[in-house]
C-alpha positions as CSV (number, residue, x, y, z in Angstrom):
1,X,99.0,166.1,58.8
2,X,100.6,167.4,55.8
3,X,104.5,167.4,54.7
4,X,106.1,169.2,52.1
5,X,108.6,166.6,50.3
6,X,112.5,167.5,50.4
7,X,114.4,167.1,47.0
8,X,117.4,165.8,48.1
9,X,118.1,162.9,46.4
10,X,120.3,161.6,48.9
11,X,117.5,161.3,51.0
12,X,114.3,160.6,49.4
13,X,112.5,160.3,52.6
14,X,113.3,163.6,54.2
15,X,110.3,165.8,54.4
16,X,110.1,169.6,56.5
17,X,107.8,169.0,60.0
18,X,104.9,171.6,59.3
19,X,104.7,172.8,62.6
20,X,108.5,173.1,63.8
21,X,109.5,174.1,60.5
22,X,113.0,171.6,61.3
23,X,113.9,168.6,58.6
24,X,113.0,165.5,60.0
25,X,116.1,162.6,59.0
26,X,114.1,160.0,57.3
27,X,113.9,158.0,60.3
28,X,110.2,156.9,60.9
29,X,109.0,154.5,63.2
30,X,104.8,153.6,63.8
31,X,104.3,156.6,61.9
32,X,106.3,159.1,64.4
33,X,109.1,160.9,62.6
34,X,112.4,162.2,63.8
35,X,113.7,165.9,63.6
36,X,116.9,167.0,62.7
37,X,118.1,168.2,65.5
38,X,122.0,167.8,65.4
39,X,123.8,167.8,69.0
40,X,125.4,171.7,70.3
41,X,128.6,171.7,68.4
42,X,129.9,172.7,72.8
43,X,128.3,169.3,73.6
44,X,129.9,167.4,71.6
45,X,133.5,169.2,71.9
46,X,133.1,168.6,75.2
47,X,132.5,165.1,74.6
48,X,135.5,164.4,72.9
49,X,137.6,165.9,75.3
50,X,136.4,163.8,78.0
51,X,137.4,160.4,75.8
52,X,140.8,161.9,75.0
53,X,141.2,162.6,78.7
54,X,140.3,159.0,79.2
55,X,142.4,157.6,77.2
56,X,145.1,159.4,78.6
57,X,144.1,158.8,82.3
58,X,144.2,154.8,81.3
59,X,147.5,155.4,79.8
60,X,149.0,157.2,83.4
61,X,147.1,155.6,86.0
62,X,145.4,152.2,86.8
63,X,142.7,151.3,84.8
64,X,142.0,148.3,82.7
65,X,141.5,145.1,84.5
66,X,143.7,142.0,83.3
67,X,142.6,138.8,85.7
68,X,143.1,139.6,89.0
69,X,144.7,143.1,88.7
70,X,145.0,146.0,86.7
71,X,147.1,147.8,84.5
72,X,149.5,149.8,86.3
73,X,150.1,153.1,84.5
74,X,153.2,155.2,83.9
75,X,153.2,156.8,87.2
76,X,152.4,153.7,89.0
77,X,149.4,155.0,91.3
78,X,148.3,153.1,93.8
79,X,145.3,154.1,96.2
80,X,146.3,151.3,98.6
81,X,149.8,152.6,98.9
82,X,148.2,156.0,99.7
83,X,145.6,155.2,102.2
84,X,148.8,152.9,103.8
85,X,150.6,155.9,103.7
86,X,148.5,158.0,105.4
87,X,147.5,155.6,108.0
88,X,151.4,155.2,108.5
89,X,151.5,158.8,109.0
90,X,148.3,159.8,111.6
91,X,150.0,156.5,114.0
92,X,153.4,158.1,113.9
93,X,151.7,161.3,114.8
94,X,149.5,159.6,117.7
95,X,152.4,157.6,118.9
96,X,153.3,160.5,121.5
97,X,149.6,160.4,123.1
98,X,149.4,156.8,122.4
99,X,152.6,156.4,124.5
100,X,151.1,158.8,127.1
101,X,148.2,157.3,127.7
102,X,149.9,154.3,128.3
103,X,152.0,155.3,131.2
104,X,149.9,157.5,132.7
105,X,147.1,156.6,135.8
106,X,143.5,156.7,134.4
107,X,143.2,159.7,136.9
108,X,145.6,161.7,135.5
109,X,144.3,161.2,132.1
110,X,140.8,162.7,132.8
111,X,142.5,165.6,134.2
112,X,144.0,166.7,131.2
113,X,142.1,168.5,128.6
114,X,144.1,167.8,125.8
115,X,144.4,163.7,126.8
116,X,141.4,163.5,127.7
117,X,139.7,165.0,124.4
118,X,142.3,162.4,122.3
119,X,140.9,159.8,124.6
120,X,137.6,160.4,124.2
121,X,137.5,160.4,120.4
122,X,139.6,157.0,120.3
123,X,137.1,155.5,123.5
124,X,134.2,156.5,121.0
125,X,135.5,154.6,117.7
126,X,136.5,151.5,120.2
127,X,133.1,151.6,121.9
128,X,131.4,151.5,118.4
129,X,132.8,148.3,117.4
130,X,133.2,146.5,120.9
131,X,129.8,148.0,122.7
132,X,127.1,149.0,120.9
133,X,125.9,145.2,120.1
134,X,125.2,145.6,124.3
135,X,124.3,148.8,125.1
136,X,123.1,150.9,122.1
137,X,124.6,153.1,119.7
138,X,123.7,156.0,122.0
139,X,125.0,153.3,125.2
140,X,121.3,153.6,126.3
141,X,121.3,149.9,126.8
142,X,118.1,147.9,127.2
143,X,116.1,145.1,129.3
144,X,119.6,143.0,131.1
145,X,122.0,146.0,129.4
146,X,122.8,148.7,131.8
147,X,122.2,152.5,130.3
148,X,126.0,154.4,130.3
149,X,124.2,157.8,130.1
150,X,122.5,157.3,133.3
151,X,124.2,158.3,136.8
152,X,123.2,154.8,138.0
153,X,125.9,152.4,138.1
154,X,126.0,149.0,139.8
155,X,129.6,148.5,140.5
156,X,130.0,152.1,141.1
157,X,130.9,155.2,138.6
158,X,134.2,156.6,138.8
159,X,136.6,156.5,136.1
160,X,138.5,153.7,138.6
161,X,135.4,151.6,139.1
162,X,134.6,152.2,135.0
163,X,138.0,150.8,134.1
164,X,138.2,148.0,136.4
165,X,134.8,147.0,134.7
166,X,136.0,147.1,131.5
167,X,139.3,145.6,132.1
168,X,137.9,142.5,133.9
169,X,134.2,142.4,132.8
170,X,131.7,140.7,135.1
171,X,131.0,137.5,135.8
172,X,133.7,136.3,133.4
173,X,134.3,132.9,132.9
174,X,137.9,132.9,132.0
175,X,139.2,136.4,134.0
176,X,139.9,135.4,138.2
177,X,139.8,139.6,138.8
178,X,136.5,139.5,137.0
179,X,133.7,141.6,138.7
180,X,131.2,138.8,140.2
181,X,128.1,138.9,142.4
182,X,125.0,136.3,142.5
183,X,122.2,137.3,144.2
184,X,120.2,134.0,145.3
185,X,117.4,131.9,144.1
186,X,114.8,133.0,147.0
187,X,112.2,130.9,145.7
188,X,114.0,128.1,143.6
189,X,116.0,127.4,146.1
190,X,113.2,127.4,148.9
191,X,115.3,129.7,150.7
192,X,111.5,131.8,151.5
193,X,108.4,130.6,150.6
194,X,106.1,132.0,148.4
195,X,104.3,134.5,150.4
196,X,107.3,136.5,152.0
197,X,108.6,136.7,148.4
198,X,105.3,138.1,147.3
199,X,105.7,140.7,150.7
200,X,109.2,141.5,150.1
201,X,108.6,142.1,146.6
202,X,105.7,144.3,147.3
203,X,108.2,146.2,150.1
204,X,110.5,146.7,147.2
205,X,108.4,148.0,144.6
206,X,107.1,150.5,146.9
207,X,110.8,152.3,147.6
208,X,110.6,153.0,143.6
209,X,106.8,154.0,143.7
210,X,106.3,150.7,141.9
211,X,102.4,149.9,141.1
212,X,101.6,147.4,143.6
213,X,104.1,148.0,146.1
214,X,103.1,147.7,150.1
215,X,105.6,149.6,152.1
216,X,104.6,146.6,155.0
217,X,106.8,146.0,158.7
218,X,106.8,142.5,157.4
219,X,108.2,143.2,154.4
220,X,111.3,145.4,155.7
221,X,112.0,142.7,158.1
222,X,112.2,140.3,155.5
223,X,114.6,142.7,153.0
224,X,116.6,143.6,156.3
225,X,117.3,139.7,156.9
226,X,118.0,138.9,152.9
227,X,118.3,141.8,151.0
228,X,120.2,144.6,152.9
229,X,123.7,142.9,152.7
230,X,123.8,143.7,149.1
231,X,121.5,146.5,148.8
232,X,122.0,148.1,151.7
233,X,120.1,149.1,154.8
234,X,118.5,152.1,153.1
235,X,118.1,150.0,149.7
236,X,120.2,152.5,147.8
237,X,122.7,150.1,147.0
238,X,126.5,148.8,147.6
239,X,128.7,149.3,144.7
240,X,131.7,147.3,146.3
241,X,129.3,144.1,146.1
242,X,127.4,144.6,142.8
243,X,124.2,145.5,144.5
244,X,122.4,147.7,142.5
245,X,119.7,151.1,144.1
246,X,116.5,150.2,144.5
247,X,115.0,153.3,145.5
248,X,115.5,154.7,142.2
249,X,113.6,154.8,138.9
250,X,116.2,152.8,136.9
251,X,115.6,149.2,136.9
252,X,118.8,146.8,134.6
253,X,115.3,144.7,133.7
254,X,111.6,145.3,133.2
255,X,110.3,148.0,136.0
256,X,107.4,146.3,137.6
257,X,106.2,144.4,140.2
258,X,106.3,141.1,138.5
259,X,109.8,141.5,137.5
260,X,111.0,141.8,141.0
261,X,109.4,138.9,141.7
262,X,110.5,137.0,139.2
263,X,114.0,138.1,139.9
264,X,113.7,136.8,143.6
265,X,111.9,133.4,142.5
266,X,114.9,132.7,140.2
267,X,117.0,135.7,139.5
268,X,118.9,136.3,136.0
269,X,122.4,137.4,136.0
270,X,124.4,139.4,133.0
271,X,127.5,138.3,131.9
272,X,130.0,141.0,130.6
273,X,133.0,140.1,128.6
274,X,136.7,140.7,130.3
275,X,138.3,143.1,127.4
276,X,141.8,143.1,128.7
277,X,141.8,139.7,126.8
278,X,140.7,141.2,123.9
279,X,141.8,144.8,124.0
280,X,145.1,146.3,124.9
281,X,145.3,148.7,127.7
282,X,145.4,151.8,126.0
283,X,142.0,151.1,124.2
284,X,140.7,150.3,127.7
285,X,141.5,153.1,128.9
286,X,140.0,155.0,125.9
287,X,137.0,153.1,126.7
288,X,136.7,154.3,130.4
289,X,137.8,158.1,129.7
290,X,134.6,157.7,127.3
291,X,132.0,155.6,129.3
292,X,132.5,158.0,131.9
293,X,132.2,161.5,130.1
294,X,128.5,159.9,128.9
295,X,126.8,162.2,131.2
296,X,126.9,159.4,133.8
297,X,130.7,159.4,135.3
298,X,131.0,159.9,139.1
């Protein structure tokens, strides 16, 4: 490629660029040659105007780092002292529903649109950092963590029963009001032997259209003599005593036969924290008004 040599003595090594037609600077590197082409004159007005308004914003508001602070600025800015402020602000606003809430029966709170919205929001930030590690983000649960959408509740549904739950957990340890049920080790405990667990099981799994499952006379004798107590004559369950429907598709563990039979041979039992140790009441009762408007509330 051919270049026609520039004159100007200041740069001896400027040449034209034949096909652009633009100066190059002089600047070459592995043969490849730069062109002159100078920055928009808006570019770079707009440039300096940007580190003139930085140097003023440094001089006005926090900016330069000195150990473990910063410089403070003329106006003295803080973003702390703002996001205080504001917190300080939305509390002193709540404080009237805060204080509502707190005095008023559970009941009563549901029944009010306006409470109940302001519950519901607060229950749903409360359930996200106390619940979720249990029962899902969505409070789907999983295997040994009950589903909160579902209209299938153990110790029963209804914004009381929800409540109590949460207040005084189940099963525990260090709450005396605590919800607590154990269902016995059948098998363990040689309380039947294997085969009438293997028949009972089998009578079970058939109410819930189980694969496997032998709707036998034996085996309703059996669950009429063990089971019914809990789970009632019907199967469909006692929510005063913890004992959960069998008749339905919802299963707190895995839905088979094997499971059930498991869970008579040596049965596993769930252990839910008391959160009136841990929570204040309001924030319990924001729980409850938002467990039970899951879809699954009684």
């Amino acid at each position: 490629m051919s270049m026609h040599k520039n004159l100007d003595k200041h740069t001896p090594n400027r040449e034209v660029d034949e096909f652009s037609g633009i100066d190059t600077t002089g600047h070459e590197w592995d043969g490849i040659k730069e062109l002159n082409n100078p920055l928009p004159r808006w570019w770079l007005w707009t440039f300096y105007a940007c580190i003139a308004f930085a140097a003023v914003y440094s001089v006005f508001y926090p900016a330069w780092p000195i150990g473990s602070a910063a410089t403070p600025g003329l106006l003295g800015y803080s973003s702390r002292a703002e996001l205080a402020a504001t917190i300080d602000a939305v509390q002193i606003s709540n404080q009237s529903m805060l204080s509502t809430i707190a005095d008023a029966p559970i009941t009563d709170i549901i029944a009010d649109p306006e409470l109940a919205r302001f519950a519901m929001a607060a229950g749903a930030s409360a359930f996200k950092v106390n619940c979720i590690q249990c029962h899902g983000t969505g409070a789907s649960g999983g295997p040994g963590y009950p589903n909160l959408n579902d209209d299938s509740w153990i110790w029963g549904g209804t914004i009381d029963d929800i409540y109590t739950t949460i207040s005084h957990g189940v099963r525990s340890p260090t709450d005396p009001d605590t919800r607590i049920n154990t269902m016995p080790s059948f098998g363990a405990d040689e309380l039947l032997d294997k085969d009438s667990i293997d028949t009972v099981a089998r009578y079970v799994a058939s109410l819930s259209g189980l694969e496997g499952g032998i709707n036998s006379p034996e085996g309703a004798v059996i669950f009429a003599d063990n089971c019914a107590v809990c789970h009632g004559e019907n199967a469909k369950g006692v929510a005063e005593l913890g004992g959960p429907d069998l008749t339905d598709a919802i299963w707190l563990y895995q839905r088979s036969l094997e499971s059930i039979q498991a869970q008579l041979q040596k049965p596993r039992h769930g252990m839910m924290p008391s959160w009136s140790e841990k929570l204040n009441d309001v924030t319990v009762k924001e729980l409850a008004v938002y467990v039970h408007a899951l879809g699954g509330g009684q």
